[in-house]
KEKE-3310 file (N, C-alpha, C; in steps of 0.2 Angstrom, whole numbers, plus 5000, padded with zeros to 4 digits):
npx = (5315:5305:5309:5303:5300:5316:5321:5312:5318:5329:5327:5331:5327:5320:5320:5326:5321:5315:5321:5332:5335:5353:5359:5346:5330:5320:5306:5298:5282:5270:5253:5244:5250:5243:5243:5246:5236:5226:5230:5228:5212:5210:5215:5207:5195:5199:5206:5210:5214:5212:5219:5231:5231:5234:5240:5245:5249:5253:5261:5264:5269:5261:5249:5237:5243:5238:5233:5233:5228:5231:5230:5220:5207:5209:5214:5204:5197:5207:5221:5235:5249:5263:5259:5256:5270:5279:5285:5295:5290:5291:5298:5299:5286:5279:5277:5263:5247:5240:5247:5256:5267:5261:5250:5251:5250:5260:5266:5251:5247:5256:5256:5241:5241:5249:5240:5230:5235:5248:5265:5276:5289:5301:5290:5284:5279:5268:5264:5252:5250:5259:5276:5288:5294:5292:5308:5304:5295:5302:5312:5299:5297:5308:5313:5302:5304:5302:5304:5304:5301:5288:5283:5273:5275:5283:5278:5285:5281:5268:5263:5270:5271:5278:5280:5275:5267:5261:5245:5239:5225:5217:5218:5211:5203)
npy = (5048:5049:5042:5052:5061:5066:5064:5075:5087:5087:5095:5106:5121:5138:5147:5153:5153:5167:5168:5157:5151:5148:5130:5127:5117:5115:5106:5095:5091:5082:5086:5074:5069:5068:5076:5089:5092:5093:5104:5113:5113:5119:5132:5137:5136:5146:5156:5173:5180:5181:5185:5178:5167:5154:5141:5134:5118:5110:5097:5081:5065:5059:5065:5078:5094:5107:5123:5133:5149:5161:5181:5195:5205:5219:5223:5221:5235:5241:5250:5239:5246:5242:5235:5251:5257:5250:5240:5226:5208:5200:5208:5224:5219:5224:5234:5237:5232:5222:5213:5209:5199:5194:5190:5179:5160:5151:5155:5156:5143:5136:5144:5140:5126:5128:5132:5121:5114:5106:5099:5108:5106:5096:5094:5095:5104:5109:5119:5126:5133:5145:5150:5150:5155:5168:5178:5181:5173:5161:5162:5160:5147:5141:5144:5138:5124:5118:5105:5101:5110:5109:5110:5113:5101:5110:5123:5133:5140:5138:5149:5160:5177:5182:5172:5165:5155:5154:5149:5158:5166:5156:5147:5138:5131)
npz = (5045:5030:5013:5002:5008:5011:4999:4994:5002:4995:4982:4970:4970:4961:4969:4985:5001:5012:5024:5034:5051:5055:5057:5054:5046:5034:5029:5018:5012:5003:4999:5002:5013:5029:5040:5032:5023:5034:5039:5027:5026:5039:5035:5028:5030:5045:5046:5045:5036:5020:5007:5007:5017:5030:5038:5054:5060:5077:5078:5090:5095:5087:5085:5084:5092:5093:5087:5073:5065:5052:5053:5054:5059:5057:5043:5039:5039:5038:5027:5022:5034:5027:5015:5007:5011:5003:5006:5009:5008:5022:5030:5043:5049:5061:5061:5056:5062:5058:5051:5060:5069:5080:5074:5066:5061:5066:5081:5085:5085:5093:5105:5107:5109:5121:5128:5131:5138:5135:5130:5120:5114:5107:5097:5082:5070:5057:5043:5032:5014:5016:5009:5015:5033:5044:5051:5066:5068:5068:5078:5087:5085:5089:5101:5108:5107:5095:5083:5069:5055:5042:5027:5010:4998:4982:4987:4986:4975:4974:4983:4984:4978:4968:4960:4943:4942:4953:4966:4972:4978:4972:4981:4987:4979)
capx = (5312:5304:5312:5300:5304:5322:5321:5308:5322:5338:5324:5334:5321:5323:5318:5327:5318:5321:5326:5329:5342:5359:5356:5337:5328:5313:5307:5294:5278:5265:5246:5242:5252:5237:5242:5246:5228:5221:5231:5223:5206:5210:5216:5201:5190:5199:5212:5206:5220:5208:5225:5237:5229:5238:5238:5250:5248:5258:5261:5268:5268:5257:5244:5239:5241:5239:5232:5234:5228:5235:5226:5218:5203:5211:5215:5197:5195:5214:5224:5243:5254:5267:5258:5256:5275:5282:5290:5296:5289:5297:5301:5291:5279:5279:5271:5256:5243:5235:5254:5261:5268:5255:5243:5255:5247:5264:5263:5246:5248:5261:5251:5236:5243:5254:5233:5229:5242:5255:5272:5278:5297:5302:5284:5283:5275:5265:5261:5250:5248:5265:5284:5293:5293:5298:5311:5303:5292:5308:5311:5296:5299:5315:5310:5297:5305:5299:5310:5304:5294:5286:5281:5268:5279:5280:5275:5289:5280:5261:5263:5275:5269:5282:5280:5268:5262:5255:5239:5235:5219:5213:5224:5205:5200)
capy = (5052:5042:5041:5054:5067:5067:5068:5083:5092:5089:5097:5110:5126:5143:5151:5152:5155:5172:5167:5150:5152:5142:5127:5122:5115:5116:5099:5098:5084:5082:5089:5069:5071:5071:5086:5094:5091:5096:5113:5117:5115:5123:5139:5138:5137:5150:5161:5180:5183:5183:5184:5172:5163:5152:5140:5130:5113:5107:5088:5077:5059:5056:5068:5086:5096:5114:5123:5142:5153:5169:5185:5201:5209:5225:5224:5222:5239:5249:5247:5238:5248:5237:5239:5257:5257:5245:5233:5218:5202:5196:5215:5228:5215:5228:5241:5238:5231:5218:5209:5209:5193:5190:5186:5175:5155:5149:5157:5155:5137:5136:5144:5134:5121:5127:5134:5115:5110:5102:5104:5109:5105:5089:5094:5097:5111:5110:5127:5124:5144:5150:5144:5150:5156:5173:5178:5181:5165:5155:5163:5157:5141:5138:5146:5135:5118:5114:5101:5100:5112:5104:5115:5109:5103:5116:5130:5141:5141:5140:5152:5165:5182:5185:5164:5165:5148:5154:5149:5165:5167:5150:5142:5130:5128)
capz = (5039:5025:5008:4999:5012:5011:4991:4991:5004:4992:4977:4968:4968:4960:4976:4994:5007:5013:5029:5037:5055:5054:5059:5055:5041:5032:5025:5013:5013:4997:5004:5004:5020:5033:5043:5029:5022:5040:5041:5023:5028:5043:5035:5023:5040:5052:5042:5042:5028:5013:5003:5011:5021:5034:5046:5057:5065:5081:5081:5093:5096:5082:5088:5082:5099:5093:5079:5074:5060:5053:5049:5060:5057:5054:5035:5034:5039:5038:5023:5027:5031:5026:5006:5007:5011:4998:5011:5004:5013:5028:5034:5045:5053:5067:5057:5053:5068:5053:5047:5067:5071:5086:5071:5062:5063:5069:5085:5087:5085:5100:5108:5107:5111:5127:5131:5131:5142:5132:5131:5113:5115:5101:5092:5074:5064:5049:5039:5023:5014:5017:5008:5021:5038:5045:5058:5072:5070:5067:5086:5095:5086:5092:5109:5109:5106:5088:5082:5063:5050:5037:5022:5008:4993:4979:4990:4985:4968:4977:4989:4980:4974:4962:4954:4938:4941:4960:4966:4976:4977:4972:4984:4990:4973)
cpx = (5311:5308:5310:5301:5309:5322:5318:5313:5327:5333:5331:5328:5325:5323:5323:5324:5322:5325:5325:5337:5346:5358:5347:5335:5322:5311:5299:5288:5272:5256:5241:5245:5244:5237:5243:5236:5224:5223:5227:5218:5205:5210:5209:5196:5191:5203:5207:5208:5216:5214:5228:5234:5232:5238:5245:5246:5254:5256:5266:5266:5263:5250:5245:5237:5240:5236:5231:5235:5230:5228:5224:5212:5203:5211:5209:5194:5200:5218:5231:5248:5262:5266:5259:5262:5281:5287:5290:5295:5295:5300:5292:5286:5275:5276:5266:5251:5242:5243:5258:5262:5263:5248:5245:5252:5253:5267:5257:5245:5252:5257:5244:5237:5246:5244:5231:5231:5249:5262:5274:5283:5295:5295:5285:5279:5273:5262:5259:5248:5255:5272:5288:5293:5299:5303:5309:5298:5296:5308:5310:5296:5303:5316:5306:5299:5304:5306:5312:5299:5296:5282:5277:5275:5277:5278:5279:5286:5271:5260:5267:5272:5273:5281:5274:5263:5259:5248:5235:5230:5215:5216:5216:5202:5202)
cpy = (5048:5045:5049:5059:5069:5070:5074:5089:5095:5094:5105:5116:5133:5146:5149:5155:5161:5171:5160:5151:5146:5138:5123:5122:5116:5109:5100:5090:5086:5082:5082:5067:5072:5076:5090:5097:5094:5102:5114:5117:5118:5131:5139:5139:5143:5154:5168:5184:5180:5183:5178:5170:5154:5147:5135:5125:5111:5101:5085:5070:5056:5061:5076:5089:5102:5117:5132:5146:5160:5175:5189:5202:5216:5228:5224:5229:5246:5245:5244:5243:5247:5239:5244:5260:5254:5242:5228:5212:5199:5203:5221:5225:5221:5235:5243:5230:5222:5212:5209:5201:5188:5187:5181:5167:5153:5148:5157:5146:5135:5137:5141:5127:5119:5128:5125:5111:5107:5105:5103:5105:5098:5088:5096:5102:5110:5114:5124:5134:5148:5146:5146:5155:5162:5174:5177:5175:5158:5156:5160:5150:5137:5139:5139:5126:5114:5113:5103:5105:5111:5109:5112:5108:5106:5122:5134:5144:5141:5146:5158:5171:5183:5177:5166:5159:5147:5152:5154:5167:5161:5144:5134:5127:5119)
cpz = (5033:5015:5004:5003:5010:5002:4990:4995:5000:4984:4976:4966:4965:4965:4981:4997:5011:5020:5034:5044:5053:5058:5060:5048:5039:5027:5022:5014:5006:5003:5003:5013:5025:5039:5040:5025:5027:5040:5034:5024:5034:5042:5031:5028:5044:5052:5041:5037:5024:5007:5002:5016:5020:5039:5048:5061:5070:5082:5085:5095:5093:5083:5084:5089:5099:5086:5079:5069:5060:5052:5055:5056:5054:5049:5033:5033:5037:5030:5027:5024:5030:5015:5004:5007:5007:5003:5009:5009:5018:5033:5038:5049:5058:5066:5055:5059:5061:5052:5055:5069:5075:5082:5065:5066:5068:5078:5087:5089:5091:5104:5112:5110:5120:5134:5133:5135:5140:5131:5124:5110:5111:5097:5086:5072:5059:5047:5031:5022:5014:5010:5011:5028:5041:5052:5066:5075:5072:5074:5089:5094:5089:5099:5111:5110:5101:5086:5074:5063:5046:5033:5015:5002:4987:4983:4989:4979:4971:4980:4987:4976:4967:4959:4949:4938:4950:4959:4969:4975:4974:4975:4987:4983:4969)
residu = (UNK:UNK:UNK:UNK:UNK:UNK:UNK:UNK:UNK:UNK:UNK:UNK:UNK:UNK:UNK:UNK:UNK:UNK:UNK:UNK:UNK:UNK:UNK:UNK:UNK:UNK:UNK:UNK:UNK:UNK:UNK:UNK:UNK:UNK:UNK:UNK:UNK:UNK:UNK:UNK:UNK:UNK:UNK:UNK:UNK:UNK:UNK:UNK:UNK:UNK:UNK:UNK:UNK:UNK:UNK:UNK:UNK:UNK:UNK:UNK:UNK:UNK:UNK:UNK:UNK:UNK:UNK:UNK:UNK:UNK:UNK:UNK:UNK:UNK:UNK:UNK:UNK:UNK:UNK:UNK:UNK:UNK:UNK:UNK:UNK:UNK:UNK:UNK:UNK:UNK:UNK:UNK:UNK:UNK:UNK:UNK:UNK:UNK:UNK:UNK:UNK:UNK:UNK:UNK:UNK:UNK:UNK:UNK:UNK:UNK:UNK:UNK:UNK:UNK:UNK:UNK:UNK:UNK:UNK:UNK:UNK:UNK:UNK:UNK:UNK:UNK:UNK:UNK:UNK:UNK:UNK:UNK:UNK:UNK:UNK:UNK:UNK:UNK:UNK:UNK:UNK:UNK:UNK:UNK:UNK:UNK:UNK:UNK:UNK:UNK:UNK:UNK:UNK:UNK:UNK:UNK:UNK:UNK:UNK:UNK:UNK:UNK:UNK:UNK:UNK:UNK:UNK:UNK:UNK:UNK:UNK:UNK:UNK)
# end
């Protein structure tokens, strides 16, 4: 891991991540990163979240072998019932058809990839759009064989509804 890595890991944020499992890490890379640049044009491209819009890459051996944006069609048409019931991010997925994990990039990404032939196991993740990754994505991660995920630096402050210096809503500008 290169110098610039390790340093943006020990960064001391106001934010923690709501949930990260014992034993894994979330490492962070600046969006001159070139997966991190290819997932943001990606979600700008293929994200059906109009809010937070999402995308994950799967790298391995230098290659990007998977790619898997977030979002439903749903919320174009139903409100979330997740909003409607004031559930705090990271709870609920399962309650509203539009916020269901199976439309989370993370898992589409894996996916994607396992569609392609490849085998995921010791591949990396890179999500531009989000600052932390939820339970049940952690899961197919870790089901899955993803080694590392790599997060944009700053994203707990990009990517944060409660931060005042979010970009939400101008996240391509």
């Amino acid at each position: 891991m290169n110098k610039k890595i390790m340093e943006s890991n020990q960064k001391n944020t106001k934010y923690q991540s709501p949930y990260v499992p014992p034993g894994q890490t979330i490492f962070y890379v600046p969006i001159s990163n070139k997966y991190m640049a290819e997932a943001k044009e990606y979600a700008r491209l293929h994200s059906l979240d109009k809010e937070m819009p999402n995308t994950s890459l799967i790298v391995k051996d230098d290659k990007v072998i998977g790619r898997g944006a977030n979002g439903s069609v749903y919320h174009q048409t139903h409100e979330c019932e997740r909003v409607k019931r004031h559930i705090p991010t990271g709870e609920g997925y399962e309650l509203c058809e539009g916020c269901h994990p199976k439309n989370h990039g993370e898992g589409r990404a894996i996916q994607d990839a396992k569609d392609r032939g490849h085998d995921v196991s010791g591949a990396d993740l890179y999500m531009w759009g989000h600052w932390w990754c939820c339970e049940p994505c952690w899961n197919k991660m870790i089901g899955a064989g993803i080694k590392n995920v790599y997060l944009l630096e700053n994203s707990e402050i990009f990517f944060n509804k409660k931060d005042s210096e979010n970009i939400i809503g101008h996240q391509f500008e």
